[in-house]
N, C-alpha and C positions, 0 to 999 in steps of 0.2 A: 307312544309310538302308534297306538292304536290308532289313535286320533291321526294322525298322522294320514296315516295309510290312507285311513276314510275317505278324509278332503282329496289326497291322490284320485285315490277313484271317483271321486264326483266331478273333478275337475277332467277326468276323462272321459267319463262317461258327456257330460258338455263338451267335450271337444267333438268328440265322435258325433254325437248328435248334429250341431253345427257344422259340420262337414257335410252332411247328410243333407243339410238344408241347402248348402254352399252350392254342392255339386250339383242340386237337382234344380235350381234358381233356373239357368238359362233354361232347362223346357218349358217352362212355364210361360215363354213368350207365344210359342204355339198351343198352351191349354188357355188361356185366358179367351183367345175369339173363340177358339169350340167349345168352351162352356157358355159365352154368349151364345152362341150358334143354336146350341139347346132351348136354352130359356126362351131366346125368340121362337122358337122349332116348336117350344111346348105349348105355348100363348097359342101359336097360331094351330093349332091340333085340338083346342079347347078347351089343355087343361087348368085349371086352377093352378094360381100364382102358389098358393101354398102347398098344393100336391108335386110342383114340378120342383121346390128347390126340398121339401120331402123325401123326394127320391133322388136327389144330386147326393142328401146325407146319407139316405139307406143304401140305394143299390151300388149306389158309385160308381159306374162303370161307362165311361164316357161313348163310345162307339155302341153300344148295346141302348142306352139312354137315346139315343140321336135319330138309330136305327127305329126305336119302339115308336119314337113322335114322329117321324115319316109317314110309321104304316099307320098309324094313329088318323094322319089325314087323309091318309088312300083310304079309310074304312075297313083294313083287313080286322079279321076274326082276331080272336082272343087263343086260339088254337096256334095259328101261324106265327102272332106276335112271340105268345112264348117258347115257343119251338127256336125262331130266329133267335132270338136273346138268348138261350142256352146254348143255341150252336156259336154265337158270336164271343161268348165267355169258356169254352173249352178250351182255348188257349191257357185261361189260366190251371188249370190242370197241370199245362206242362211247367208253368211259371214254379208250381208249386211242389212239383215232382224236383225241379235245379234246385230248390235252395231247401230243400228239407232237410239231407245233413248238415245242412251251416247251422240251421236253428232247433234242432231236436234234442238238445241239450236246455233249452231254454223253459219255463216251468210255462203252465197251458196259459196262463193268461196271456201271456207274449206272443203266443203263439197264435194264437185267435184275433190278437189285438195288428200283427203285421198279417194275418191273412185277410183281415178285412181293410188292410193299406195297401194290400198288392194289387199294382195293375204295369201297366205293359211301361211307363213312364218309372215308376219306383221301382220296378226288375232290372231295369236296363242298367239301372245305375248301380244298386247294389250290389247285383250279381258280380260286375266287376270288383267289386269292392273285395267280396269275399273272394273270388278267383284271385285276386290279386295277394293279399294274404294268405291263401295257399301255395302258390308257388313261394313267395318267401318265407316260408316253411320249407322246403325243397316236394311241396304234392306230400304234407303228410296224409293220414288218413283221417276226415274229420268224421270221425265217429265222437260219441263223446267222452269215450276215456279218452284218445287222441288229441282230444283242443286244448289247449295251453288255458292255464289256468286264468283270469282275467280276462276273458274274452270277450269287448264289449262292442264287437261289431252289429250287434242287434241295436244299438243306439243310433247308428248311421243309417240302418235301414230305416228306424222310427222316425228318423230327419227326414229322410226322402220322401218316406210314404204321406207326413205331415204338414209338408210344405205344398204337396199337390193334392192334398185333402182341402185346407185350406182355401188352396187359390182355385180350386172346382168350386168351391161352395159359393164365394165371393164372384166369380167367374159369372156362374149360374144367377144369381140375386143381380149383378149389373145387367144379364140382359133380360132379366125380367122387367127390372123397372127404367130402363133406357130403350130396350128394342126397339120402340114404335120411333125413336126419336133417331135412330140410325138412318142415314140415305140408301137407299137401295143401288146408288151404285158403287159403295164401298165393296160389297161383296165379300161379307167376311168367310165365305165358303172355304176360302183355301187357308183357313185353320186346318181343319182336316188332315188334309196331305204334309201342310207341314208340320206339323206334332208329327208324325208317324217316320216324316223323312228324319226328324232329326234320331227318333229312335234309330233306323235303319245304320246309322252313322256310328251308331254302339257298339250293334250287335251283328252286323256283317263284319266281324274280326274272326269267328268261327265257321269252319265248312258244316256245319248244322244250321244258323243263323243265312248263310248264303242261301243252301240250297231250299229252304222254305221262301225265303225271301223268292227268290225266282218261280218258285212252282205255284204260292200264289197269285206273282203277279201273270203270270200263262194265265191261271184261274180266272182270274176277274178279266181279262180283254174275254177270254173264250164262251164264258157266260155271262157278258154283262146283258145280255137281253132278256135277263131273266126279270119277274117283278119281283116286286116286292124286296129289292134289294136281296134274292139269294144268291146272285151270283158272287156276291159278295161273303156268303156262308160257304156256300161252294169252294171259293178262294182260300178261303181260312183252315177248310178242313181237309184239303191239298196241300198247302202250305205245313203243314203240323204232320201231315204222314212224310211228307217229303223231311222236315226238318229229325223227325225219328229215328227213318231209315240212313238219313246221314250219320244224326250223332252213334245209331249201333252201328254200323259200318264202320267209324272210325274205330268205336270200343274195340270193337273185332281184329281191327290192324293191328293198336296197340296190346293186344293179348298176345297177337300169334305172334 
């Protein structure tokens, strides 16, 4: 029976996993030209072919990568650069504030292993995932005496986060070693926008997810004249006070 059981769970644990991958496949139409976008972005910045897919493996953080080989070519300081990159990654902060009770039961290596998978592409998807699993529960409370025994939704998140780990890094390596050879009037620029818009299509299901959504896009028309791409930091850290003050707003209604 034992045996049994085991094969059960491995073959769950693969399902869940492959689901992960399943789900998160269509974004990847929009990360593949913004990791080319990069790799070209980094070439022409100055970096070494091997420092820039380097950092597609360490840092991982697509919008913060893109941003850093811009300023890279404007000449900003080393001060601004990493000032921008840590304001452009507080968002995950709050990535990681939503799904800490899903995974706080889970032992540290898991734990360290999908925080260095999370990004704004692998939250989107998962988080539903787990949301969705809670309500059919009836909203129990995921603490973790609370989660049901067998809980192996951290394998769907490791699908998601591994599939667009993956395809950044391959992403990243094509346009290193094809950039030169792309025309310049394909314009693969609106990558960009469209990764993000498909995110938007996720996560405007919640009045948290709207009202950031809306208060950084106010943000970036109101300061886009800023350099160095702050208006764009600006945006972000508008967007995340706005998305705050909605989700405790709401807590607040559902208390009283």
């Amino acid at each position: 029976m034992t045996d049994i059981a085991g094969t059960a769970a491995q073959r769950t644990r693969l399902r869940e996993f492959l689901a992960g991958c399943r789900d998160e496949a269509p974004l990847q139409l929009g990360v593949v030209p913004f990791g080319m976008l990069y790799g070209i972005g980094a070439l022409a910045a100055g970096m070494p072919a091997w420092l820039a897919q380097l950092t597609s493996a360490v840092v991982f953080a697509g919008a913060a990568q893109l941003v850093i080989v811009q300023m890279l070519a404007a000449a900003a300081g080393a001060l601004p650069i990493g000032l921008t990159a840590a304001l452009l990654n507080l968002r995950h902060v709050l990535y990681s504030a939503s799904v800490a009770d899903h995974v706080r039961h889970l032992p540290r290596r898991w734990r360290l292993l999908l925080a260095y998978l999370l990004t704004d592409e692998a939250y989107a998807v998962a988080i539903l995932r787990y949301q969705t699993a809670t309500a059919g529960r009836g909203g129990a409370d995921m603490t973790p005496g609370a989660r049901p025994a067998g809980d192996l939704h951290h394998w769907y998140f490791l699908g998601c986060g591994l599939t667009l780990w993956a395809t950044w890094q391959l992403s990243t390596a094509a346009g290193l070693l094809f950039g030169a050879t792309i025309p310049p009037e394909w314009d693969i620029d609106f990558a960009v926008p469209l990764t993000f818009i498909a995110l938007l299509t996720l996560l405007l299901r919640e009045r948290a997810g709207q009202a950031a959504a809306l208060a950084a896009a106010l943000g970036a028309l109101a300061f886009a004249a800023l350099p160095y791409k702050l208006g764009l930091v600006a945006a972000i850290l508008l967007g995340l006070v706005a998305g705050v003050w909605a989700a405790r707003r709401g807590n607040g209604g559902e208390n009283r």
